[in-house]
C-alpha positions as CSV (number, residue, x, y, z in Angstrom):
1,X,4.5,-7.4,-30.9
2,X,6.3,-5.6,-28.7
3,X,8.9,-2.9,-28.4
4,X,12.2,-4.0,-27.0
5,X,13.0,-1.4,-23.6
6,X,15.2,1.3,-24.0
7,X,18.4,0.6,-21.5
8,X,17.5,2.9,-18.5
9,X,20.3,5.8,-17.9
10,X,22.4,6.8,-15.2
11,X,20.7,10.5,-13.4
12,X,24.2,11.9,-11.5
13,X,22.0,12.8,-8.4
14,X,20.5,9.4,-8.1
15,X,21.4,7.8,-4.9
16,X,21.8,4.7,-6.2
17,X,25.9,3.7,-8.0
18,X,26.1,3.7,-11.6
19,X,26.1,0.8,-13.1
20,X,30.3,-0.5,-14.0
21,X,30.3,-1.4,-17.5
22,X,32.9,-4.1,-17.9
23,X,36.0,-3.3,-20.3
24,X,35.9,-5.2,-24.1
25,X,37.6,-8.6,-24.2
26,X,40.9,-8.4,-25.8
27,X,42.5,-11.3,-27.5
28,X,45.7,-11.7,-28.9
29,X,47.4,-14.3,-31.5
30,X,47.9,-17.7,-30.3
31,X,45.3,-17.5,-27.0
32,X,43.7,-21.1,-26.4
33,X,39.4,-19.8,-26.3
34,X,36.6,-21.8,-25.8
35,X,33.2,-20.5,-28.1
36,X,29.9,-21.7,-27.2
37,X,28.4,-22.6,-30.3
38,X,31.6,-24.2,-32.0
39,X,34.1,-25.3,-29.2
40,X,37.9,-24.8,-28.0
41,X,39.8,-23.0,-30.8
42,X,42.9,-21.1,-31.0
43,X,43.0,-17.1,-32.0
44,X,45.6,-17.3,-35.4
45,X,44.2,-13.9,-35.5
46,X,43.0,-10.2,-35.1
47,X,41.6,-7.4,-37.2
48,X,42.0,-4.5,-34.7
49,X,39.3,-5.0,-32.2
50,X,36.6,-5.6,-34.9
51,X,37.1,-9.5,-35.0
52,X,39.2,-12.5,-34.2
53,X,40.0,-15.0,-36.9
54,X,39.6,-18.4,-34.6
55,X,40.9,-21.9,-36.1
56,X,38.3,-24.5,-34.4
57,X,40.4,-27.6,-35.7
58,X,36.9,-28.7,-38.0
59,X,37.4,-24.9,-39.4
60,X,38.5,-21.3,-39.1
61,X,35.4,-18.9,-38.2
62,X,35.7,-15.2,-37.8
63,X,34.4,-14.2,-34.5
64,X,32.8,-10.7,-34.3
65,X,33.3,-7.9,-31.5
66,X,32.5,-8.0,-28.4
67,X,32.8,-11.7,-28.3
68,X,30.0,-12.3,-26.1
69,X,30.3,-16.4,-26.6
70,X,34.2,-16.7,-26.4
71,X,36.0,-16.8,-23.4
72,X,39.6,-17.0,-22.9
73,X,41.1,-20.1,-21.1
């Protein structure tokens, strides 16, 4: 088994550019989204940057921060 790597870190007189960490996703009520597990959904909504509440048409799933499956469309 092994150890997962630590994530390497920035040194300020490294040569080389930091790397840009892109901003969270933000969501508001009534954006059309598309998940890749269960599909295009609608976001009926939001629990302050914890989670979106997502209504898939089959269901309503609660979609956890940072929303790494769910783009907006």
């Amino acid at each position: 088994m092994t150890k997962p790597r630590a994530p390497k870190r920035f040194l300020p007189t490294s040569p080389f550019k930091a790397p840009v960490t892109p901003p969270p996703k933000q969501f508001a009520v009534g954006d059309q989204v598309t998940h890749d597990v269960h599909g295009l959904g609608r976001v009926i909504g939001i629990e302050d940057g914890i989670a979106a509440v997502v209504d898939f048409g089959s269901g309503q799933e609660r979609i956890l921060s940072p929303y790494a499956k769910m783009t907006k469309l």
